[in-house]
Each structure stands twice: as structure tokens, then as C-alpha cells.
N, C-alpha and C positions, 0 to 999 in steps of 0.2 A: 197510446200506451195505457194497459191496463193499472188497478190500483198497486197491486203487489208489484208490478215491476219499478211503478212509480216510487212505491216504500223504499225500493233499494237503492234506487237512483238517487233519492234524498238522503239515506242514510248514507253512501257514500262522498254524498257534495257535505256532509253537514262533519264526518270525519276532516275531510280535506281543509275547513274551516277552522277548525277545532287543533290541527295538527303541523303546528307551523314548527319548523325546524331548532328555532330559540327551546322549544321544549323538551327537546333532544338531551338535550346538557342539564337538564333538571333531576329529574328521576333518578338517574346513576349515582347521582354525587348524593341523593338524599337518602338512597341507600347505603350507598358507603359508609357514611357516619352513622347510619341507624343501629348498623349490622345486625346484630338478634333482635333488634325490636321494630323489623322490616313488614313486621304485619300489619304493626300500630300506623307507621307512616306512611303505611298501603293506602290503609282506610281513610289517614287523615287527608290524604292526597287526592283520591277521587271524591272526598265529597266536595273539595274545594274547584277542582281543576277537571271534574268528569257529571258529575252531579247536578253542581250548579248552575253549569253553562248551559245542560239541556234540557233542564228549567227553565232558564230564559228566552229557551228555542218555543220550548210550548208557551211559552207568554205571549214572546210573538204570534204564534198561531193564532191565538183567543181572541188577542187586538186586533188583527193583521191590518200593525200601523206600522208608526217610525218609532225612534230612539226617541223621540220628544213627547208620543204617546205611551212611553212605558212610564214616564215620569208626572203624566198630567194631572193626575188625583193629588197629588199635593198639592201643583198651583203650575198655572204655564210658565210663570216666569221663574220659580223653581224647575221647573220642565227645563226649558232655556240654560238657564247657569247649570247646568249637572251637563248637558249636551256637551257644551261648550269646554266643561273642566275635564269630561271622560276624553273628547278628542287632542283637548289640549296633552293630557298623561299621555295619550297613543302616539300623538305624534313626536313625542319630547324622549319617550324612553322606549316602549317594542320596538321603532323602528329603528334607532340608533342601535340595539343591541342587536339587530341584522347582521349591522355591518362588524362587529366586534365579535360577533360570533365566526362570521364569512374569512375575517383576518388570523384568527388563535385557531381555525379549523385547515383552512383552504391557503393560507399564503404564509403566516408565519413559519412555520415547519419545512417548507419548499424556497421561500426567495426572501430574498433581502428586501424588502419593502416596509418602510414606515407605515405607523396604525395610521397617522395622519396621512399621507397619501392615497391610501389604500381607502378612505373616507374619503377624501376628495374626490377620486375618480366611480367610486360607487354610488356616491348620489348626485355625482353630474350624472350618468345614467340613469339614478331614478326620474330624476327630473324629466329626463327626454321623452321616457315612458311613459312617467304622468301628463306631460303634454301635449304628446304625440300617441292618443289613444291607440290599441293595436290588442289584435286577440292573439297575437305570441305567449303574452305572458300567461293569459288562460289556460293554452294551451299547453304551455308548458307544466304549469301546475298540473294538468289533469294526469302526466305522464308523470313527473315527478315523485307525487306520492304513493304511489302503486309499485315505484322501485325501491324509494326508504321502506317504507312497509315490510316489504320481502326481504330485503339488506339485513334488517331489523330484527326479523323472527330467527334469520339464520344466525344472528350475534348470541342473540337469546338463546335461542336452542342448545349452539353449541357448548355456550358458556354456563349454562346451569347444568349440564351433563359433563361437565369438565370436572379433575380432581382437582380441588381448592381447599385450604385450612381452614378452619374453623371461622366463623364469625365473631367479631369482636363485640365487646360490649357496647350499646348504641353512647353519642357522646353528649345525646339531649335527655334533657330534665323529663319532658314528656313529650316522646314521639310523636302521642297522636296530633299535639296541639303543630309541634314544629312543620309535620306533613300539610295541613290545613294552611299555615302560614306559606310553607316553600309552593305548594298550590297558586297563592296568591300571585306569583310570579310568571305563570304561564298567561295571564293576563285573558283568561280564558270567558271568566265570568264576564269583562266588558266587551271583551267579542260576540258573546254570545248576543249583548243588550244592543253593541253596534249596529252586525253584520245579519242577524238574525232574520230579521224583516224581509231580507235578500231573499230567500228561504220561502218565504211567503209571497211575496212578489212575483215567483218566479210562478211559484204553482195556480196563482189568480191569471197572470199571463196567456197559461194556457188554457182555462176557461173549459173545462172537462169537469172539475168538481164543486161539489160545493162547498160550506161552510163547514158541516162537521166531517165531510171525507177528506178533507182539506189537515181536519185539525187532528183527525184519527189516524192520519197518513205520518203528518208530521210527528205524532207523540210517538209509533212505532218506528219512524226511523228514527226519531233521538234515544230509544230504547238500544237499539240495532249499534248507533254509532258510538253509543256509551259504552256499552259493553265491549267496542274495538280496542276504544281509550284504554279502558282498564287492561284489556291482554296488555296492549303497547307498554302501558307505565308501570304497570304489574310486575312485569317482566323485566325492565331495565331494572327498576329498584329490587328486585330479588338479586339481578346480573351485578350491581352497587355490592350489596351488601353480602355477595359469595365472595366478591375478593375485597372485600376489605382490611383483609389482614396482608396482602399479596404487596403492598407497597404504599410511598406514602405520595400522597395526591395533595394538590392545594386548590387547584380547582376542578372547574367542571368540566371544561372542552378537552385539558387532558387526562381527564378518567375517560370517557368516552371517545379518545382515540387510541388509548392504553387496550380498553376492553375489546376495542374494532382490529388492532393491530394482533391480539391475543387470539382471537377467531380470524381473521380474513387475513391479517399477512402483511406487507405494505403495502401494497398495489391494491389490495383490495378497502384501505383504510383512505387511498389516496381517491380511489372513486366515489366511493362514499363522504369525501370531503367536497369535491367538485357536485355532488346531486347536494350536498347540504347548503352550499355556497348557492345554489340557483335557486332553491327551496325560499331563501333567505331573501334573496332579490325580489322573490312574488310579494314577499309579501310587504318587504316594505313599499313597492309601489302601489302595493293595496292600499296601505296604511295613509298613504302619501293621500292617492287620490280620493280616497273615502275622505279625508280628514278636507280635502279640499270642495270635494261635492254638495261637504255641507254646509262650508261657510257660503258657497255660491247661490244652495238652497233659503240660506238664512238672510243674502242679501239681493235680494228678487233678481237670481238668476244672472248674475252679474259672473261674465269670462272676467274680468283682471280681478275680482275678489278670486276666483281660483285660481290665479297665475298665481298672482302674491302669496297666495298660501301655500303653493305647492313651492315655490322658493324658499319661504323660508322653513316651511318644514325639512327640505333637503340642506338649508345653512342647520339647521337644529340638528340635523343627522350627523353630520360632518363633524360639529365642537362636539357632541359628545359621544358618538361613533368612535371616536381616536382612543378610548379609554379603552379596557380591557374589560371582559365581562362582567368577574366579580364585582369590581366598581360601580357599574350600569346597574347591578341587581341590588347594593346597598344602598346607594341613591332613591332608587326604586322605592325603597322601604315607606318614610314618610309619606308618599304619595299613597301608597296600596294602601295604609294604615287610614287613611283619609276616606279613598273614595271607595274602597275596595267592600266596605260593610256596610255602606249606601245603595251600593250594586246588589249585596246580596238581598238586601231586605224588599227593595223592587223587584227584584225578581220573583220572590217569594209569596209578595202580594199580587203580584200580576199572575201565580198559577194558582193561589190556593183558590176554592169557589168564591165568587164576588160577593155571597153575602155575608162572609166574614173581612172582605177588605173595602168596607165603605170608602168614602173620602176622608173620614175621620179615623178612618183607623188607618190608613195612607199617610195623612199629616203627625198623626200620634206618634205611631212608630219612627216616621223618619227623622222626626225631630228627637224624637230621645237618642238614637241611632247616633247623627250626627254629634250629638251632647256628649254619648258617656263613648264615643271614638275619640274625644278630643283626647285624653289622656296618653292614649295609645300614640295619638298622630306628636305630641309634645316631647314625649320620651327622648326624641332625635334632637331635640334642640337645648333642651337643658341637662344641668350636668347631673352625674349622678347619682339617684337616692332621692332625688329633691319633689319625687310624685310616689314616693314609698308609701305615705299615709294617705294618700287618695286611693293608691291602687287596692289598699290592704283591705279599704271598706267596698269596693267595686268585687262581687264575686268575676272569677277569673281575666280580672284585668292586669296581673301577675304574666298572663300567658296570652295576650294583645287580644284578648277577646270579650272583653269590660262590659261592650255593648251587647253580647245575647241575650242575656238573662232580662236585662232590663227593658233590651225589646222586645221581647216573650210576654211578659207581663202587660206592657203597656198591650198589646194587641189581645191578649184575654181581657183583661181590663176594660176597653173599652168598647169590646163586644157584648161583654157581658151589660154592661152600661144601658147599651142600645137595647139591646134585647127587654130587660128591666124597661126601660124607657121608650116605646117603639116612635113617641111624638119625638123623641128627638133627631132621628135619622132624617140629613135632608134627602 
């Protein structure tokens, strides 16, 4: 396989990655409430949820390590505990919202079935899958998204050429900050730092290229699959926000069966609920078994460290799989608030050139990072007003974003440092 075909090949495995079915139900609904101000939460949306992730694809390329190697320049054992909390998040909430997705999409509408049941019986399944390895479920993935894709542009299409009222006024303080935050939820940016490596693996595998066709390959298909990203969410949050005066929604799975029903019909809402429900299942057996790969990795290779794990991530599925989406996504919040601005600044040190992300600029940054997230991540637990005069001296920590400005600084700071100082670079 030549390079260019290889570029496509990648760029379409690195969409397929990026484009798990949970994201479906995001974009609509953040258009909905945007309405006229669907430009702002365009932008705030791919930089968080289209941007960042394939940034952290070419980080991987640069390394071509693991998840443990994106975090090493701080310290291994930082390295370690960030592994361990990014899987701990993956396994506890993406993949519970599979199934809450799979149930308000695929079954509540159609049968009488309890969210709890419908959990029970969906991660006994995953389970089987995760330990009964099998390339069905690859396989199916690979057809899967090639049919949402197409399903999807036909939604789009029809329903941005449709006559619809006006746009309503958006119902956030600042779009662009809410896009970047509703971003946070596609869980994109720890995909990218998990799964990424995959990516790289594959292409050393084959032993054709080298080191920079390798890394030239990959930056062109995360160009390629980024650019997919944004038609896909482009598109649904314009489709959000052309009707959002057309009725009133509470959540997300059914605006997006509203909009499906609106263009395809019901029969055609009802197929697109059954590829969404399968969509759902890959991935959290991904989830499942990625999360278990690595405690097995982490405990020299040990099968019952991966039983165990893969058990209890499908008991984890189960209690919280029963809830309904919205729930799974506010729960979510404190956690994204936590790790979610940790992830980004790794990422960003691991593409910008190494001679501005020493070790010390690694440690600097993350640690302020962590420090001025704490306020962000507290919000959720105490009551309210009671972080007003913290937030009020943090520039835009009013808008969970406390920590940029401060890690902007800290990383000029202490480049400039170095540079002034060259004995002190170790």
C-alpha cells in the first residue's frame, strides 16, 4: 500500500475512532439552545471535540509510545496516576452512557423494557465480548460507520433545505465558552491520548515506513479526519439550531430522534436507532477491554487482573448505565472539570516543538493546570457563591476555564527562563 492510500486509510480509521455514536446526541441539542449564536458554539466545539483530539493523534506519532509516555516528562509516577484516573473516567462514564444512550434511542420508544434491565442484559454482553475476544465487533464497526455517516448527511441535508422559523435567541451567556465545555463531553480529547497509540502501532506493524513518513502520514490523515468531524458536527448543530423554535426538547436523544423522524419518517428513524444501538455496543466493549489491557499491562501480564477488570467495569456499566443521559452527562461534569484540562495541556506539550516543552516546562505547566482546575472541579460540591471571590480574581474562571491563562504564562515563563538561563535546562 502506497503513502497516499495509506493517508486515507488512516484518516478513515482515525474518523471511526473519534466518532462514537454517544456524540450523536451532543451537537443537536448544543445547537438547539445556541440558535443565532450556532457559529460561536461551532467553533467552541471543534476546538474542543475536533482539534484537540487530533493533536493528540500527532503527539502520539512524535512519541510512538503509550498513554504512560504522553505523561512522562512530569514524572512516571505522575505518568501512572493520570493512566489510571483517565481509564478509571472511561470506564465509569463513556461507557455507561452506551448503554443509556442504546435504551432512550433503541428500546424505550419501541418496548416496555426497564433502563435497569436493559443494563443488565447489555453488559452481560459486553462482558462475553470482552472475554471472548472476536473480530465481529471490528468488523462491525468498520461497516457501521460508513452507514451513520450517510444516514447523517441525508438528515443534514434535508433538514437545513427544509422551511423552519426563525432561530431563537441562544440561551447561554457565552456560546463560544459553552461549545468548548459541551465538547468536553464527547470525551474525545482522552480518546485521542488513550487510543491514539493504536494508530501508530498499526503503521510500525507494517514496517513500510519510516519515522517522519510515518509522522507525515499521520498529521495528514488527522487533517483529513478533522475536517470529516467538523462537516458531521457542523452540520447537526446548524440542523439544532434551524429548529429550535419548531418545539420544546429536554434533552438530547430526543431532539435527535425528532430531527431523524422530521427527515427519514419512522422507519427510517427506527434504523438509524438499531445502527446507533450497535455503534454503542463497539464501543463500549472497546472501552471495557482497553481499560482492562491496561491494568493486565500494568500488572506484568496477569489474565485475572483482566477478568477482574473487565467484571467490574461491566458491574460499573450496569449501576450507572440505568440512569438516563442527561444525568450520565452532569455527573460527568466534575470529572471533565478535573481531568479534562490536564489532557489538554499534554497534549499540547507533546505537539508543540520539544524545545519549548522541556521537563520543566512539562512539570510547570501541569502543576499550575491542576492548581488553578481545582476551583472549576469544586464548583460541584459546594454550595452556591461560596468560590465567587476566588473565581472573580482568576481571569475566566467565571466560564470553567481558570486554568488557560495561567498556563499560558507559566509556559512563556518558563521558557523564557531557560532561554535567559541555558545552564539551567537539564
Amino acid at each position: 500500500m502506497n503513502a497516499s492510500k495509506q493517508t486515507l486509510v488512516t484518516a478513515f480509521a482515525l474518523f471511526s475512532l473519534f466518532f462514537g455514536a454517544g456524540n450523536l446526541i451532543l451537537p443537536p441539542f448544543l445547537g438547539y439552545n445556541a440558535g443565532s449564536s450556532w457559529i460561536w458554539v461551532s467553533i467552541g466545539f471543534a476546538l474542543s471535540a475536533v482539534i484537540i483530539p487530533i493533536l493528540a493523534i500527532y503527539g502520539h506519532a512524535r512519541l510512538q509510545g503509550t498513554l504512560l509516555d504522553f505523561a512522562k516528562n512530569v514524572s512516571p509516577t505522575f505518568a501512572l496516576i493520570y493512566a489510571i484516573i483517565v481509564y478509571a473516567i472511561s470506564i465509569s462514564l463513556p461507557s455507561p452512557r452506551t448503554a443509556s444512550v442504546t435504551y432512550e434511542m433503541a428500546i424505550q420508544p419501541y418496548f416496555e423494557l426497564s433502563s435497569l434491565w436493559l443494563s443488565v442484559f447489555y453488559f452481560t454482553l459486553v462482558l462475553v465480548f470482552a472475554l471472548n475476544r472476536t473480530k465481529i465487533i471490528s468488523l462491525i464497526g468498520k461497516f457501521l460507520t460508513p452507514l451513520i455517516i450517510l444516514i447523517l448527511l441525508f438528515i443534514i441535508g434535508i433538514g437545513i433545505f427544509a422551511e423552519v422559523p426563525p432561530m431563537r435567541t441562544s440561551i447561554f451567556e457565552n456560546a463560544f465558552t459553552a461549545g468548548i465545555l459541551e465538547g468536553y463531553q464527547t470525551f474525545d480529547a482522552i480518546g485521542g491520548v488513550v487510543v491514539g497509540g493504536v494508530i501508530v502501532i498499526s503503521l510500525a506493524l507494517q514496517g513500510k515506513f519510516n519515522y517522519e513518513e510515518k509522522k507525515r502520514m499521520i498529521a495528514r490523515a488527522g487533517i483529513l479526519a478533522g475536517f470529516g468531524l467538523f462537516i458531521i458536527y457542523g452540520g447537526l448543530i446548524v440542523l439544532g439550531a434551524l429548529n429550535s423554535e419548531l418545539a420544546v426538547i429536554e434533552n438530547r436523544t430526543q431532539l435527535l430522534t425528532l430531527l431523524s423522524t422530521n427527515t427519514l419518517g419512522s422507519i427510517g428513524t427506527a434504523f438509524l436507532s438499531v445502527l446507533v444501538a450497535l455503534a454503542c455496543f463497539t464501543t463500549a466493549v472497546g472501552i471495557v477491554t482497553g481499560t482492562a489491557d491496561f491494568v493486565k499491562g500494568i500488572t506484568r501480564d496477569s489474565q485475572l487482573a483482566y477478568t477482574i477488570t473487565a467484571i467490574l467495569g461491566c458491574i460499573l456499566g450496569v449501576v450507572v448505565g440505568q440512569f438516563n443521559v442527561g444525568y450520565i452527562i452532569d455527573i460527568a461534569l466534575p470529572a471533565l472539570m478535573f481531568i479534562y484540562p490536564i489532557t489538554i495541556v499534554l497534549i499540547l506539550l507533546n505537539a508543540i516543538p520539544k524545545r519549548f516543552a522541556s521537563k520543566a516546562v512539562f512539570r510547570g505547566v501541569t502543576l499550575v493546570t491542576i492548581l488553578f482546575s481545582i476551583p472549576d472541579f469544586l464548583q460541584f460540591f459546594v454550595s452556591e457563591g461560596s468560590l465567587d471571590k476566588i473565581q472573580s480574581i482568576i481571569p475566566l474562571s467565571n466560564s470553567s476555564l481558570g486554568w488557560v491563562i495561567p498556563a499560558l504564562l507559566v509556559l512563556v515563563g518558563i521558557n523564557l527562563f531557560l532561554k535567559l538561563n541555558p545552564s539551567a535546562v537539564k
